[in-house]
N, CA, C and O atoms as a GROMACS GRO file, in nm:
protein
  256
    1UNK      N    1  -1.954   4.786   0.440
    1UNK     CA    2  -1.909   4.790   0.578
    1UNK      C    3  -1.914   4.650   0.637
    1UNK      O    4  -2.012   4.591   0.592
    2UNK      N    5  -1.846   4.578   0.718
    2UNK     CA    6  -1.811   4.482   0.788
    2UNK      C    7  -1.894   4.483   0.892
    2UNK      O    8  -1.900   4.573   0.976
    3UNK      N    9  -1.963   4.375   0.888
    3UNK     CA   10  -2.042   4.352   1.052
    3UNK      C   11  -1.946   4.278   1.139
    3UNK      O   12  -1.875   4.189   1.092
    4UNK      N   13  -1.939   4.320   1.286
    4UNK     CA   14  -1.827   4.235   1.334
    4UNK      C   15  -1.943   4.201   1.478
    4UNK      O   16  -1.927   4.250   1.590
    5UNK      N   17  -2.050   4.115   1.443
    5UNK     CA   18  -2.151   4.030   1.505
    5UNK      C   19  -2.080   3.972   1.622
    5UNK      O   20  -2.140   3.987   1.728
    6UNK      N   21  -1.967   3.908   1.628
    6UNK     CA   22  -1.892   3.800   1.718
    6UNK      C   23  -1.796   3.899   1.819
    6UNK      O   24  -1.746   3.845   1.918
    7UNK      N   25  -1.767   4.061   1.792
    7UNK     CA   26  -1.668   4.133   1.874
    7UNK      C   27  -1.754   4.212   1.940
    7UNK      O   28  -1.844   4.278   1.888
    8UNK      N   29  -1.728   4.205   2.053
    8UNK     CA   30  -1.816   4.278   2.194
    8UNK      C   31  -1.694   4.405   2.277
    8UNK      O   32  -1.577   4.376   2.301
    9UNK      N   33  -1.735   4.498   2.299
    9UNK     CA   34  -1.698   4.594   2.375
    9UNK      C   35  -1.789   4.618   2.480
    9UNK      O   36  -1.910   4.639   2.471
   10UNK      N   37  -1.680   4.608   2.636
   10UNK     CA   38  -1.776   4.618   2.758
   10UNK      C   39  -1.680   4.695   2.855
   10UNK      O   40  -1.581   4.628   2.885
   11UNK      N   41  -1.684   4.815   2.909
   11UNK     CA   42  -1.617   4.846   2.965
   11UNK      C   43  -1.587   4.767   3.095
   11UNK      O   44  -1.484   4.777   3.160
   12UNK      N   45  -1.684   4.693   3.120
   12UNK     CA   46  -1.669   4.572   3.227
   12UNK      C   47  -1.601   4.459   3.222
   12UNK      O   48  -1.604   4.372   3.310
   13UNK      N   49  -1.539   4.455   3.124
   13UNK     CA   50  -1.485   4.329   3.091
   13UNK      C   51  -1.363   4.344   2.987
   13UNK      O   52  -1.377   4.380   2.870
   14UNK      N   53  -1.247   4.311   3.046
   14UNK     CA   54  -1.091   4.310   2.996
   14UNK      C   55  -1.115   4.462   3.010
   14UNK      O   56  -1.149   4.479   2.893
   15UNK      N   57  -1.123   4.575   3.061
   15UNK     CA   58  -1.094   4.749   3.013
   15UNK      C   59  -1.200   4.732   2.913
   15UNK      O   60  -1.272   4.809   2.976
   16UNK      N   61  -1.269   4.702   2.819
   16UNK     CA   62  -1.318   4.746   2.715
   16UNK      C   63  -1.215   4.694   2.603
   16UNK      O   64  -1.236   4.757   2.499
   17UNK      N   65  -1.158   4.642   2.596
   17UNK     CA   66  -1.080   4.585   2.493
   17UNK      C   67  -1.196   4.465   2.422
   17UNK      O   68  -1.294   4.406   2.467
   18UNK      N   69  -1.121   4.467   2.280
   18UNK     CA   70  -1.238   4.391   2.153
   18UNK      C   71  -1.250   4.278   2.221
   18UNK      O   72  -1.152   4.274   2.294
   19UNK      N   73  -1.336   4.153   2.243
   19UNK     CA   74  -1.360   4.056   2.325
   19UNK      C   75  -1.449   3.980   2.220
   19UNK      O   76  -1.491   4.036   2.119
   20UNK      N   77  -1.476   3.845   2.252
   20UNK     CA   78  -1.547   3.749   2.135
   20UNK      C   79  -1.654   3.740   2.225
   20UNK      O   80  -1.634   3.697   2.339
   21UNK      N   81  -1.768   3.775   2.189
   21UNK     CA   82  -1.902   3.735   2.223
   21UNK      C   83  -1.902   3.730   2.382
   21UNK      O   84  -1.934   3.636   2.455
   22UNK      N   85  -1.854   3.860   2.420
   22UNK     CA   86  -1.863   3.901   2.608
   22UNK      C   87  -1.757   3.835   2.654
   22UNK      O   88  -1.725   3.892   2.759
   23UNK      N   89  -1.680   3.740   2.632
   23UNK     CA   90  -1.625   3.660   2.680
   23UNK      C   91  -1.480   3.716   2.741
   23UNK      O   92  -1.447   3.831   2.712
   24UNK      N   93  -1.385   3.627   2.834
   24UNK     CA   94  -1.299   3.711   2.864
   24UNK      C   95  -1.132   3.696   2.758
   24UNK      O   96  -1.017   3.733   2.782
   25UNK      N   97  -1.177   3.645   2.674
   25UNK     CA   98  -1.096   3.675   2.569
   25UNK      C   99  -1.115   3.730   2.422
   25UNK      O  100  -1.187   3.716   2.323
   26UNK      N  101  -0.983   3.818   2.479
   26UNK     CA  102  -0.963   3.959   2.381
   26UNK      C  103  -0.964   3.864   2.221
   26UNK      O  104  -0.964   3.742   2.203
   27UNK      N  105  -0.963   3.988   2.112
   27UNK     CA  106  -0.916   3.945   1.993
   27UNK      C  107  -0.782   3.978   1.981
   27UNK      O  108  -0.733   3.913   1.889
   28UNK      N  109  -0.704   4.048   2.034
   28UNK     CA  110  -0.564   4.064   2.081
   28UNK      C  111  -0.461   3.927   2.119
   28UNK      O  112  -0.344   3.899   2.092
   29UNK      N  113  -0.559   3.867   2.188
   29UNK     CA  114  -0.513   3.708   2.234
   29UNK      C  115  -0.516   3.628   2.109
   29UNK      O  116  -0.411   3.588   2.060
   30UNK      N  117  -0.629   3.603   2.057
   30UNK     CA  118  -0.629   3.536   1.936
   30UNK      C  119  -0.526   3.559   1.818
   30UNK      O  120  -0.448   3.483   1.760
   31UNK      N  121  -0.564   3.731   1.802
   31UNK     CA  122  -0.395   3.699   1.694
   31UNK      C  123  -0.285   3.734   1.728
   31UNK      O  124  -0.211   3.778   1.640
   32UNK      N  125  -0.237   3.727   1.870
   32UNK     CA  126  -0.131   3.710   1.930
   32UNK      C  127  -0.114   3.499   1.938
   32UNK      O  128  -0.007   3.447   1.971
   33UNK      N  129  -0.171   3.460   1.922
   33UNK     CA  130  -0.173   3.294   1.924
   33UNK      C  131  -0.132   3.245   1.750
   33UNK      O  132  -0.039   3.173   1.714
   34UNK      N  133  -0.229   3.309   1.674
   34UNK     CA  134  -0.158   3.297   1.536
   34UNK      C  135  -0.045   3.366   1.503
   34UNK      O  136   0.027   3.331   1.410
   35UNK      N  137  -0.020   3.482   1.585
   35UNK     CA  138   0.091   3.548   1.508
   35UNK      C  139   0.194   3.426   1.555
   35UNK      O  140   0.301   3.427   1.494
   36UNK      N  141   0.180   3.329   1.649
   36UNK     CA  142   0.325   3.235   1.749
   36UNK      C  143   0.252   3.085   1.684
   36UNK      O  144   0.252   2.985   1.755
   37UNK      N  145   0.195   3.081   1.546
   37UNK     CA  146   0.203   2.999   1.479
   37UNK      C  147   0.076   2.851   1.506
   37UNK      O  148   0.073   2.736   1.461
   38UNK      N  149  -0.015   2.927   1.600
   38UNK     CA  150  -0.141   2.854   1.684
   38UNK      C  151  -0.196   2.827   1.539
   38UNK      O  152  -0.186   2.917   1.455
   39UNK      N  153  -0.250   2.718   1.511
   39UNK     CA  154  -0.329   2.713   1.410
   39UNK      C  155  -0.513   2.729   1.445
   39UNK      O  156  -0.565   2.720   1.556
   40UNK      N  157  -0.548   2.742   1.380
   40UNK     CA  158  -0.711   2.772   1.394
   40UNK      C  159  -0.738   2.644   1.454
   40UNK      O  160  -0.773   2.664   1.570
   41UNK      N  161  -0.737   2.517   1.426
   41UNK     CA  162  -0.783   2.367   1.532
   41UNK      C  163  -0.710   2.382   1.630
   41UNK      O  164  -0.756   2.357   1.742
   42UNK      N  165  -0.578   2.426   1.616
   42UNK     CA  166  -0.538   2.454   1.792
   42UNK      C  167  -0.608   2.536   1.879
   42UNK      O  168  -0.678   2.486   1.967
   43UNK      N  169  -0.597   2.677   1.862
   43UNK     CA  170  -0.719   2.756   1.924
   43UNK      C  171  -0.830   2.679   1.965
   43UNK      O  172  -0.865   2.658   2.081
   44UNK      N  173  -0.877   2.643   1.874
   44UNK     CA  174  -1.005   2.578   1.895
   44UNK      C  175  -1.019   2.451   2.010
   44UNK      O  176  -1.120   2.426   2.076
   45UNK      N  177  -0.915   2.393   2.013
   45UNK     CA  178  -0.837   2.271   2.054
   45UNK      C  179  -0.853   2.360   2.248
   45UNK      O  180  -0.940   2.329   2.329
   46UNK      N  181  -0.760   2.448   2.267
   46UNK     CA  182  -0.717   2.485   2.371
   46UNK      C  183  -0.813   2.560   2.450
   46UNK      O  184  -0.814   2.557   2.573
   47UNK      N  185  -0.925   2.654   2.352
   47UNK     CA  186  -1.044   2.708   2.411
   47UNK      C  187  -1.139   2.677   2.308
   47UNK      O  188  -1.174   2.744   2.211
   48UNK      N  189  -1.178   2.549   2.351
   48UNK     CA  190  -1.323   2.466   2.284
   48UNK      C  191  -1.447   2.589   2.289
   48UNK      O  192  -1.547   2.556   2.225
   49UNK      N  193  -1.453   2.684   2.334
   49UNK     CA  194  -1.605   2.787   2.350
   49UNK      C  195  -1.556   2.888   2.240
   49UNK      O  196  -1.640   2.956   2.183
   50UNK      N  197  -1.440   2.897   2.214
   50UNK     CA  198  -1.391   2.992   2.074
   50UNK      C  199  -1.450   2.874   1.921
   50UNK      O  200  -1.420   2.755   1.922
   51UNK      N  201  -1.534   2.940   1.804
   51UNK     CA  202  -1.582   2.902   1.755
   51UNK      C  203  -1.491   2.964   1.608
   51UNK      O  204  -1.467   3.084   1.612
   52UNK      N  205  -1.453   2.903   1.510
   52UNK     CA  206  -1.390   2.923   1.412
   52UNK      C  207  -1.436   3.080   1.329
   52UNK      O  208  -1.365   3.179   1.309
   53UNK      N  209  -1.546   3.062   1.303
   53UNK     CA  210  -1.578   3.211   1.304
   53UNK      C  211  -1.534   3.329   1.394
   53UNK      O  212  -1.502   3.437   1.344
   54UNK      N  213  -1.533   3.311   1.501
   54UNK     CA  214  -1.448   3.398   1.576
   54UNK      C  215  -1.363   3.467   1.552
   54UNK      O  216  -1.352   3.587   1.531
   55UNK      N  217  -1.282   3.360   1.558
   55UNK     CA  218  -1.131   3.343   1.501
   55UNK      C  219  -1.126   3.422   1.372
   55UNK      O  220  -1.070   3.531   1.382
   56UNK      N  221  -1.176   3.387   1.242
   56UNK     CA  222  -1.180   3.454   1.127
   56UNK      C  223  -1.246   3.615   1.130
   56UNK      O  224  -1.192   3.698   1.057
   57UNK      N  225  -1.376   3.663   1.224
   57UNK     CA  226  -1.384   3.784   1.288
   57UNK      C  227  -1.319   3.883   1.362
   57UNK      O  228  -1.328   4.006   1.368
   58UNK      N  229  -1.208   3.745   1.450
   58UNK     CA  230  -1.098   3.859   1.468
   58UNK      C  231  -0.986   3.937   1.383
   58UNK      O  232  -0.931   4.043   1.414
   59UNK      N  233  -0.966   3.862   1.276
   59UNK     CA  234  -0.841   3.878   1.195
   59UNK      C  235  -0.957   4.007   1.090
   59UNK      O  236  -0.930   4.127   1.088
   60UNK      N  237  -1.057   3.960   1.028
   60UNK     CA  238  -1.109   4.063   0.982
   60UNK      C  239  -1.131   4.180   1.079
   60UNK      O  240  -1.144   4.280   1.009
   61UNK      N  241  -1.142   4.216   1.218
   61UNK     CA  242  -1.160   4.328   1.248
   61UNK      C  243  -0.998   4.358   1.281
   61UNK      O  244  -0.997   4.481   1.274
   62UNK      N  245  -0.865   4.320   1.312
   62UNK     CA  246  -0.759   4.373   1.279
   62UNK      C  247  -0.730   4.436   1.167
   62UNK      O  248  -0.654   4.532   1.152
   63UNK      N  249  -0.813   4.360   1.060
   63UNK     CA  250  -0.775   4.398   0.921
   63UNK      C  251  -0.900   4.543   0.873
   63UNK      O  252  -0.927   4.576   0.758
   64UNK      N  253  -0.948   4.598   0.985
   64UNK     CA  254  -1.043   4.682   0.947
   64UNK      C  255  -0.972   4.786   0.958
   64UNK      O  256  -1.020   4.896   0.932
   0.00000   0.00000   0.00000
């Protein structure tokens, strides 16, 4: 089973949609940014508090 340590659910925050570590961005956002060709240093680049792991946590919990 997959630990997904870095994805937070809060009904307080975005609806309850998957979120990175409370924060107010979804994992929805993230691979909506790669699916439009964002590379992982861009992300990173544009929201410096998103941590590369993240990023790779989100795509594994899409892929769950």
């Amino acid at each position: 089973m997959t630990k997904f340590d870095r994805i937070t659910f809060d009904e307080n925050i975005m609806n309850g949609q998957a979120c990175i570590r409370g924060m107010r961005i979804t994992v929805s956002l993230i691979l909506n940014l790669i699916a439009n060709n964002k590379s992982f240093d861009d992300i990173i680049q544009d929201y410096p508090y998103i941590k590369i792991e993240d990023i790779r946590q989100s795509l594994k919990y899409a892929a769950f």
